[in-house]
Every structure is written in structure tokens, then in C-alpha cells.
MIRO-874223 format. One line per field, with one value per atom (N, C-alpha, C): residue in one letter; atom name; x, y, z; residue number from 1. Coordinates in steps of 0.001 Angstrom, whole numbers, plus 524288, in hexadecimal, padded with zeros to 5 digits. Example, Ala and Ser with C-alpha at 12.3 -4.5 7.8 and 13.67 -1.06 7.14 Angstrom:
2
resn = (a:a:a:s:s:s)
name = (N:CA:C:N:CA:C)
c1 = (83386:8300C:83390:83232:83566:83264)
c2 = (7E9C6:7EE6C:7F31C:7F736:7FBDC:8001E)
c3 = (81E78:81E78:81E78:81BA8:81BE4:81EBE)
resi = (1:1:1:2:2:2)
This chain:
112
resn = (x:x:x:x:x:x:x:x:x:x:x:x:x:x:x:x:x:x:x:x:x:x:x:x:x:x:x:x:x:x:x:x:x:x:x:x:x:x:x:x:x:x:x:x:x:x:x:x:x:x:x:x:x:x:x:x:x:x:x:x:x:x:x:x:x:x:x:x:x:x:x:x:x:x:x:x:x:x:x:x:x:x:x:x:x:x:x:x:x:x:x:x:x:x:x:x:x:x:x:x:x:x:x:x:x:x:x:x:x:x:x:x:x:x:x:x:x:x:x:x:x:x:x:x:x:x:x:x:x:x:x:x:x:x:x:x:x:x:x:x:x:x:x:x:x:x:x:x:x:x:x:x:x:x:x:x:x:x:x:x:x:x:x:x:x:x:x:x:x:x:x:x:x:x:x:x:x:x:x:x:x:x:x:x:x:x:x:x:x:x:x:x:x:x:x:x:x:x:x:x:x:x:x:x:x:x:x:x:x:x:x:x:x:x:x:x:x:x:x:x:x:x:x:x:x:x:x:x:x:x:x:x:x:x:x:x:x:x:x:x:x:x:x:x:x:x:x:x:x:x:x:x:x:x:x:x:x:x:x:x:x:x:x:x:x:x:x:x:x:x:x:x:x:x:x:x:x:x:x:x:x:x:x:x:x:x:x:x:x:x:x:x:x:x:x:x:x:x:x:x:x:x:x:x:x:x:x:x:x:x:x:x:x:x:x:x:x:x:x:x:x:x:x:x:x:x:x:x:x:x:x:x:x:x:x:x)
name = (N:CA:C:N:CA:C:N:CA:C:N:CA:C:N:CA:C:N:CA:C:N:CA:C:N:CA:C:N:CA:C:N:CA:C:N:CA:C:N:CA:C:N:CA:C:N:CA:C:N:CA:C:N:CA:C:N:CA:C:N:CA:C:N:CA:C:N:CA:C:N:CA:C:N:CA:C:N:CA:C:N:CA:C:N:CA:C:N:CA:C:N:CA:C:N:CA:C:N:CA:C:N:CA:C:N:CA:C:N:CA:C:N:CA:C:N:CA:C:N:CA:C:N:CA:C:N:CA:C:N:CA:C:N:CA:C:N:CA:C:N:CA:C:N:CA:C:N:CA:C:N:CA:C:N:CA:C:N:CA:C:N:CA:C:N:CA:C:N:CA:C:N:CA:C:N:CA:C:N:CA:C:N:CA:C:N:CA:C:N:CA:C:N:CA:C:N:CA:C:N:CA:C:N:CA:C:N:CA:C:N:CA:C:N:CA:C:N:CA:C:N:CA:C:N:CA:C:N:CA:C:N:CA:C:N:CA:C:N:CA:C:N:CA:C:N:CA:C:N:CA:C:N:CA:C:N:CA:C:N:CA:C:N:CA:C:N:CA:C:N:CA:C:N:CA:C:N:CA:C:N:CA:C:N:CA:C:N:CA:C:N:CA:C:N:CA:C:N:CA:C:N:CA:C:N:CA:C:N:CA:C:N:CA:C:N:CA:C:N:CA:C:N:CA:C:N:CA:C:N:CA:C:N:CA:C:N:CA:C:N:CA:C:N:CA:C:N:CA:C:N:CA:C:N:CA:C:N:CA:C:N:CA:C:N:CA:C:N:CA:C:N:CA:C:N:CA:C:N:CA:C:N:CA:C:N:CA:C:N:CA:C)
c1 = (8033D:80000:80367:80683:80BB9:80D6A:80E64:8124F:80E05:8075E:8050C:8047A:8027C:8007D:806AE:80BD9:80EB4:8109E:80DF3:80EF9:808A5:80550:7FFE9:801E7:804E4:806FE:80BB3:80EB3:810FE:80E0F:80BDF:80634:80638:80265:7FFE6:8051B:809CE:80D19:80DE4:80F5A:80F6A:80D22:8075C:8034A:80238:805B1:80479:808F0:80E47:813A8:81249:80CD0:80C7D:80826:80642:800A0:80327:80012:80054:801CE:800FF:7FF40:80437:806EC:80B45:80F6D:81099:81273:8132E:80FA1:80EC5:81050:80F6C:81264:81857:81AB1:81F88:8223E:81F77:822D8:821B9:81DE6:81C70:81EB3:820DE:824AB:8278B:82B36:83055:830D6:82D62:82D38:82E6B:82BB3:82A99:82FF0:832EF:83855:83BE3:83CD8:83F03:83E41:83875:837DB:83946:83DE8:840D8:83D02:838B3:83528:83300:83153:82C82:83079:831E7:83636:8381A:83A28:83C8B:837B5:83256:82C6A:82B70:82C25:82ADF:82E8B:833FE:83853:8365D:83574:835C7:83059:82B5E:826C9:827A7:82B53:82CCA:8300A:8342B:835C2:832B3:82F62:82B60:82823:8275F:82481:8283C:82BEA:83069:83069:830AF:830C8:82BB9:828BB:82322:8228A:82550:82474:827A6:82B67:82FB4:82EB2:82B16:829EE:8240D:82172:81CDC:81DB5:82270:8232A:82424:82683:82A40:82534:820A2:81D86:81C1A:81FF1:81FE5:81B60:81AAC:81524:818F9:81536:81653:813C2:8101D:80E0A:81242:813E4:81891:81B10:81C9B:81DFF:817D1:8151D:81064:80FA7:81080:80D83:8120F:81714:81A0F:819B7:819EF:8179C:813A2:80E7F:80AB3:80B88:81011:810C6:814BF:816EF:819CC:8187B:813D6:80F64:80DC8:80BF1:807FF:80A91:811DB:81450:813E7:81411:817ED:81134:80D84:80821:80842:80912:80AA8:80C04:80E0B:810B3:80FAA:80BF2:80789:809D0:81052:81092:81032:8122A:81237:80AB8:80784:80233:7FF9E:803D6:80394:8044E:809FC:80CF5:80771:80622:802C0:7FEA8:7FD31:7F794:7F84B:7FD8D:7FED5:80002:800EA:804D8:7FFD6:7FC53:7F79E:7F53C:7F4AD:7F0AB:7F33E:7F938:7FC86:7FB3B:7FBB9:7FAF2:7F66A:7F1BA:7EB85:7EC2F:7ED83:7EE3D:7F0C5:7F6E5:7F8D5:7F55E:7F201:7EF22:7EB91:7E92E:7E636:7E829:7EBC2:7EF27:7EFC1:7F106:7F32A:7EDA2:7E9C5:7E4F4:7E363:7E2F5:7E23B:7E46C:7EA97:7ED3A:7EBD8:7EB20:7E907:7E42E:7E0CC:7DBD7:7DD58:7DFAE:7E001:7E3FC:7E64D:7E90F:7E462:7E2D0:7DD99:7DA7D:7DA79:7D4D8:7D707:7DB5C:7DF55:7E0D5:7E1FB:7E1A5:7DC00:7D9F1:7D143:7D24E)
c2 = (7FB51:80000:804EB:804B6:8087C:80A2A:808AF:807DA:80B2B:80938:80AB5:8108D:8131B:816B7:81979:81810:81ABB:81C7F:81931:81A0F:81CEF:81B96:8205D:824FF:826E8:82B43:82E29:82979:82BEE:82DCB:82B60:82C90:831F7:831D0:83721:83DB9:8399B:83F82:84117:83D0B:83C8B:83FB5:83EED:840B8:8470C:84937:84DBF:8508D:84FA3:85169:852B8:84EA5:84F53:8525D:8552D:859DB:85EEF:85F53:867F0:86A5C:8699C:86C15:86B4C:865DA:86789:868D2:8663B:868BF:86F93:8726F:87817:87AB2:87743:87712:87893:873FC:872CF:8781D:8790A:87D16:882C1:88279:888F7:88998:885D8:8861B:885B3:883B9:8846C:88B39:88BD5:892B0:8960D:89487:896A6:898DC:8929C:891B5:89588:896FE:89974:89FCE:8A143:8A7DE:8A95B:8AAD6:8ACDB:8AFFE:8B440:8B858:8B327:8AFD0:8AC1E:8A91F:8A81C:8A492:8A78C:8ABA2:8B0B8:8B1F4:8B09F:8B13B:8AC9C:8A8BA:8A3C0:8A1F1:8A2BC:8A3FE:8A6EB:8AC13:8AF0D:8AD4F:8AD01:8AB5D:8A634:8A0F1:89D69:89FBE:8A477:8A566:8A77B:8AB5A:8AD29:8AAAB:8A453:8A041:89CE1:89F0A:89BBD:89FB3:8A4E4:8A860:8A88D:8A8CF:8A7EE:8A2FD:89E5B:89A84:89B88:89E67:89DBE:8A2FD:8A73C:8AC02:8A99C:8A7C0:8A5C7:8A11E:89E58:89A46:89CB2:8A342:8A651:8A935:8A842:8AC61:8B20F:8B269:8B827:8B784:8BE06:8BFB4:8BFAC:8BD35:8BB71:8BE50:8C25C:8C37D:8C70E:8CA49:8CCDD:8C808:8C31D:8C0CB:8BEB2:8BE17:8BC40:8C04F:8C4C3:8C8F8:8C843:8C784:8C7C0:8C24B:8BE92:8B845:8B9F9:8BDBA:8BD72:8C266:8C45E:8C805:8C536:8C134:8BF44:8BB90:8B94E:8B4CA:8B7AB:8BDD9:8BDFE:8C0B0:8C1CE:8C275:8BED2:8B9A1:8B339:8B29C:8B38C:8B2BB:8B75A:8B798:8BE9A:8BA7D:8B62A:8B468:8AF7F:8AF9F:8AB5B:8A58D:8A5D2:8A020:89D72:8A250:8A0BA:89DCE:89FA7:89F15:89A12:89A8A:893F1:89080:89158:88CC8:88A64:88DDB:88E2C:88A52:88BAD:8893F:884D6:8840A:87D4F:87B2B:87D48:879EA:87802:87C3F:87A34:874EC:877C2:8738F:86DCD:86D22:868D0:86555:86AFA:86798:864C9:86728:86660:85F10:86022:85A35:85694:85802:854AB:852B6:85756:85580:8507C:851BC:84F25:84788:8468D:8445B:840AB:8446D:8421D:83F07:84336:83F81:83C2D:83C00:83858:83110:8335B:82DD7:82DCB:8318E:82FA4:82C63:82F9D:82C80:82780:824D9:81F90:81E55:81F7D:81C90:81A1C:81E18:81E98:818E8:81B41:8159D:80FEE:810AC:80CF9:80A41:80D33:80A8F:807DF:80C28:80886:80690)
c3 = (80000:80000:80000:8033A:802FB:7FFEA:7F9BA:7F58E:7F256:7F2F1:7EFA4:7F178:7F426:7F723:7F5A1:7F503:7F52C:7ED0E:7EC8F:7E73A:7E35F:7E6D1:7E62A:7E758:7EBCF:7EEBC:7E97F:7E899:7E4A2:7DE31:7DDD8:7D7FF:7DA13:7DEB0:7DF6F:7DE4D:7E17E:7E108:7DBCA:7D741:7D12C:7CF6D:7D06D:7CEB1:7CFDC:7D3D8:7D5EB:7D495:7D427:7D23A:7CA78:7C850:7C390:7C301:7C752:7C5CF:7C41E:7C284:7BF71:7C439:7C8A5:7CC5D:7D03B:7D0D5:7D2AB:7CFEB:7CA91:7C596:7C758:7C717:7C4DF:7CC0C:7D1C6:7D628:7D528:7D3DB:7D477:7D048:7CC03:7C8E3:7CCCD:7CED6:7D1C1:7D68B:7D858:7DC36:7D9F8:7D626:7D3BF:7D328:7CF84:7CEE9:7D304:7D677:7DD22:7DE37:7DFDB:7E1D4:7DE72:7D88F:7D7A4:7D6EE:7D9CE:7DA68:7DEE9:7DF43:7E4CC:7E754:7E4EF:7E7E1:7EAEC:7EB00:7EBBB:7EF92:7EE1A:7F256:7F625:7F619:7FB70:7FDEB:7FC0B:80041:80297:80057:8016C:807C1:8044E:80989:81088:80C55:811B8:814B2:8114F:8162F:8180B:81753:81A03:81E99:81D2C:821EF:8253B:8245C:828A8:82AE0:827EE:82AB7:82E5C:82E51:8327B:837B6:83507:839C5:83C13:83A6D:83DE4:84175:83FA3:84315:8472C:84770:84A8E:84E4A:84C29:84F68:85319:850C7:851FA:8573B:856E1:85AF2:8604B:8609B:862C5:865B2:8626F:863CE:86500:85E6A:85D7E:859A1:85817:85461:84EE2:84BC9:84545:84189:84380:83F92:83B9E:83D75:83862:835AB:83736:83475:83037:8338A:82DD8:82970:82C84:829CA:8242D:82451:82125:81DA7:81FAE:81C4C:8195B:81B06:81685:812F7:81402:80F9F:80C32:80E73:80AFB:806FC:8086A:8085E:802E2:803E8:800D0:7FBEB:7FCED:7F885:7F5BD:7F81F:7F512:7F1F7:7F46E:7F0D9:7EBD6:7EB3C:7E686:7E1DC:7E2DC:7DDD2:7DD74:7D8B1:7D430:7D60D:7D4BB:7D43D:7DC4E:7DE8A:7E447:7E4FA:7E3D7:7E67C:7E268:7DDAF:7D9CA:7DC23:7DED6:7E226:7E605:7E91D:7EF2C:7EC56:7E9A9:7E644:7E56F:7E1CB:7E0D9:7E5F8:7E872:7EDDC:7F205:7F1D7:7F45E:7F080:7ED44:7E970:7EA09:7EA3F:7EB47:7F054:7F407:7FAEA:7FADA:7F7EA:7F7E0:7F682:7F15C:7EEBD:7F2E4:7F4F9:7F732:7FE7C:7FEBF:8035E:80195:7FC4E:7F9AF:7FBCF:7F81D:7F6CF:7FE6F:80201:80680:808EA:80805:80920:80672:802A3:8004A:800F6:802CB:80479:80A1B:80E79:81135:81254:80E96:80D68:80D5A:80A04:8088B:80BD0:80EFD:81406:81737:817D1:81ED2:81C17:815C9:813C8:81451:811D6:8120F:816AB:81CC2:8203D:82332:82156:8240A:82168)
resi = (1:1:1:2:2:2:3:3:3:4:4:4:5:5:5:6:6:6:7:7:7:8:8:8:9:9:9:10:10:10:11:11:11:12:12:12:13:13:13:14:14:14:15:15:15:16:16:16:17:17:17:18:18:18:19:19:19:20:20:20:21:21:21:22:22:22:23:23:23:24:24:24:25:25:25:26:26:26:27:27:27:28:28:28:29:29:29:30:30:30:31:31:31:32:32:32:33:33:33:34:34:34:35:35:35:36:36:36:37:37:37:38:38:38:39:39:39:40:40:40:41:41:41:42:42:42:43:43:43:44:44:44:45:45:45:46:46:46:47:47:47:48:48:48:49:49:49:50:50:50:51:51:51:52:52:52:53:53:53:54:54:54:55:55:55:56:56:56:57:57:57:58:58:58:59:59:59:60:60:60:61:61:61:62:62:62:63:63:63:64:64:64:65:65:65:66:66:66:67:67:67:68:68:68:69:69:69:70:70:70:71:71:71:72:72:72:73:73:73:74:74:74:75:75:75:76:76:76:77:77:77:78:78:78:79:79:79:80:80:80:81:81:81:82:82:82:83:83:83:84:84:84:85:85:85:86:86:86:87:87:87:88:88:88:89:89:89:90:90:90:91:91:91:92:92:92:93:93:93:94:94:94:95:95:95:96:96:96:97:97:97:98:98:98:99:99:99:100:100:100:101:101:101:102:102:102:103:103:103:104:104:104:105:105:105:106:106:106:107:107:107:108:108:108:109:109:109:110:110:110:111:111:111:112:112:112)
């Protein structure tokens, strides 16, 4: 049962590495990675999400730091292919939630 379930598992990834959808993914993050504007935002609101965890544990006030993440937030949204990426990447997680239930489904059935 193992072997099969692991080689259905592999179909499914096949099948999803060969859609339009992660296809047209994988190139819009390629693009992404090489627009330094997009990448030096991407950068810096990961760092302000480090400093917030680390001001926030200390139990200092964060809001100047938020206030600056959503201005930075709402630069990195300014640009078409950034809010492409967001779109495919959701639409991706959606499927792959799909996908996890689905084999759970047939575990749970599989074990009753």
C-alpha cells in the first residue's frame, strides 16, 4: 500500500510541476528574484518582521515598526508581477491543501 500511495503522491506532484499555473509560478518568481527594487522590500519587511518579534518578546510598543512594514507592504504591492506572484502562490497553497486532504481522506477511510 506504501509504494502505491507513494507513487499516486508522485503522479499528483507530476501533474502539478506540469500546470500553466505553476509553470507561469516558477517564471514570476524567477523575474521577482532578479528585480533588486522588489527584493530590497521583500528583504527589509522580513527584517522588520524579525524586529517585531524580538521588540514584541521585550515588551516594547511595535507600532512604528508596523506602521513602516505596511508602507513597505504597500510599496512591494505597486508592482503587477509582485501581486501575480501572491495570486499564484495562494492559488498553489489552495490546491496543495486540496491534495493533503484528500490523502488524508483516504488514510482515515483506509484505516476504518
Amino acid at each position: 500500500m506504501r509504494d502505491k500511495l507513494n507513487e499516486k503522491i508522485d503522479e499528483m506532484i507530476s501533474i502539478i510541476k506540469s500546470s500553466d499555473e505553476y509553470k507561469k509560478y516558477m517564471e514570476i518568481s524567477s523575474k521577482m528574484e532578479q528585480d533588486e527594487e522588489i527584493m530590497t522590500l521583500i528583504h527589509e519587511i522580513k527584517e522588520l518582521q524579525r524586529k517585531i518579534v524580538k521588540e514584541e518578546s521585550m515588551g516594547h510598543d511595535i507600532s512604528t515598526l508596523d506602521e513602516d512594514i505596511n508602507k513597505k507592504i504597500k510599496l512591494l504591492e505597486e508592482y503587477p508581477i509582485y501581486l501575480d506572484y501572491i495570486y499564484l502562490q495562494e492559488d498553489l497553497n489552495n490546491t496543495m491543501q486540496m491534495i493533503k486532504e484528500s490523502i488524508e481522506k483516504y488514510l482515515y477511510d483506509v484505516a476504518n
